[in-house]
Each structure stands twice: as C-alpha cells, then as structure tokens.
N, C-alpha and C positions, 0 to 999 in steps of 0.2 A: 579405721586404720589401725588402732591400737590392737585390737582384738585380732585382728588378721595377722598382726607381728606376735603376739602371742600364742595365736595356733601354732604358731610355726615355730618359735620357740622352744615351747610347752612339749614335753614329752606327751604322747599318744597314753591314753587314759585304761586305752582297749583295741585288740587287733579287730579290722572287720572280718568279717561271720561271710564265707560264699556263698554266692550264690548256690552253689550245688547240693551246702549244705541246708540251705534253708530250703531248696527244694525238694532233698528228699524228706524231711520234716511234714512239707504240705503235702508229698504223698501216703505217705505215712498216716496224716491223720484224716486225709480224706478217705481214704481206705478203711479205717476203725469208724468213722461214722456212715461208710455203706453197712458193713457188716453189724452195727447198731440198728438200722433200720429194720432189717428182718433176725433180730435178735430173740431169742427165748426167755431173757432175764427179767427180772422182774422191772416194772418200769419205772420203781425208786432207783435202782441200779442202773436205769440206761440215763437216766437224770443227771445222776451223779457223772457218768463217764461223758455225758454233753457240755456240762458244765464244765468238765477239764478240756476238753476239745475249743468250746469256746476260749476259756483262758489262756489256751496256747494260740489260738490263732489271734487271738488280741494280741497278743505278746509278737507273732510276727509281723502285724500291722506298725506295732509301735516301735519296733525295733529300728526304723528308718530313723526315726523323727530322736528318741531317744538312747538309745543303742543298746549294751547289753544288758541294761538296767532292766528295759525289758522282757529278758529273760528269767535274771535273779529273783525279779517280783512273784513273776507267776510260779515259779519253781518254789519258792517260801509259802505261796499260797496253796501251792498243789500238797507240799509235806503237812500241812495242818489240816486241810480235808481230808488225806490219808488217815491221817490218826484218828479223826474225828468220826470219820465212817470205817473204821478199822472189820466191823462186823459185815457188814455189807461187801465190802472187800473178801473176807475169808466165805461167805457166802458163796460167790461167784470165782473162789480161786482156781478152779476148771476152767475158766471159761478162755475160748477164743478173744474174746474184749476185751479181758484185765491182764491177759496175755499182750496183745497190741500194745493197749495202753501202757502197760510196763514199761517196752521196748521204744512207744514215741516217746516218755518221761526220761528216759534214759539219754536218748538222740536231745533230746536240748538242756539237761544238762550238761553233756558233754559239750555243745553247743555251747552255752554259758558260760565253762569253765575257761573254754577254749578262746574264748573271746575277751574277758577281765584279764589284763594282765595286775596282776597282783604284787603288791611289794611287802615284802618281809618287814613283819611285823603286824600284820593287817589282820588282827585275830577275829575279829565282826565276819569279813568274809570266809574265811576258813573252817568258822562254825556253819555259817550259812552253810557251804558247801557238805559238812559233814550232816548236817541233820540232813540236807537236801535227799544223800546216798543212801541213808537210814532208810527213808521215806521209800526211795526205788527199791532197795532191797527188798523190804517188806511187801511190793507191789510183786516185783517177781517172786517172791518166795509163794504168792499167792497163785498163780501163775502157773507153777511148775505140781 
C-alpha cells in the first residue's frame, strides 16, 4: 500500500515510449537484419552489425519490465563498440547496412531521449546523451 501511494505521489521518472514508436524501431531492424542476410560485407562486419541488432532488441524486450534505462544501456554500449570498431566502420562506410544501421541508432536514441525526463542539473545524463550523438554522427558520417 505504501508504494502504491508513492507511485502516485512521486513524480513520473520517464514519459512512456508508444507503441508506434517502438514499432517502427522493430521494423527498422528487422529490415537491416534481412538486408544482412544476403550482405557482401565482410562477415566480421555483419557480426558486429548482429550484435547491435541483438542489443537493440534486447533493449526493446527489457523496456517493459525496466523502462528507458533500457534504452540508455544499450545506446552507451552501442557508442563504445563504435569507437572500438571505428575501422571496420569506415571500411563498410558505403554500405546499405551502416547506412540502416545509422538511422535505427538514431530512432532509439531519439527514443531514449524522448522518454528520460531529465532534471536540470543532471550532468551524468547529459554527457550520456552527448557521447551517445557523437557515436551516431560518426556512424552516419560513415554512411554517407
């Protein structure tokens, strides 16, 4: 009973995320791992683009249960394999796939952003958020 007069008290931590948007996210990435299946790239590079495809759909599984955290996680995790595979990246910067992939990294951060509500002063998320757009940019700069 306590915790129920608490929710309700307690200001909202995070606006929810629609459905409409998290569905176009699942189309979005079901669509880059068709277009991965009959891929030309090398198949450390389709590795690498599975592996964020998994991470993001982890992150829409877990979004129910813990909400935008879910998002933030995978988005911090996604900017450091960026970096980390930066070459592999510019490798594939043509391609249809890091093209996609750019634009679904892009869709759930904006997703993410859109979903913390954030209070001034909160500089931990704000950095999040900045290295996170670093990390897209770089993806579509690849891209393009």
């Amino acid at each position: 009973m306590c915790l129920g007069f608490c929710s309700e008290v307690l200001p909202p931590d995070e606006k929810d995320v629609s459905s409409e948007e998290i569905n176009e996210i699942i189309e979005l990435v079901n669509s880059l791992e068709e277009n991965l299946i009959d891929s030309d790239l090398p198949s450390y590079t389709k590795r690498i683009i599975k592996k964020h495809i998994d991470k993001i759909k982890e992150a829409l599984e877990s979004y129910t249960i813990i909400g935008a955290k879910a998002f933030n996680d995978v988005v911090q995790a996604a900017y450091g394999e960026v970096i980390d595979n930066a070459a592999i990246f510019e490798e594939s910067k043509n391609s249809k796939e890091v093209a996609s992939l750019a634009k679904v990294w892009q869709k759930v951060k904006v997703l993410s952003d859109g979903a913390v509500i954030l209070e001034k002063g909160i500089s931990a998320s704000q950095q999040l958020a900045e290295h996170t757009t670093k990390a897209i940019e770089f993806i579509q700069g690849l891209g393009n």
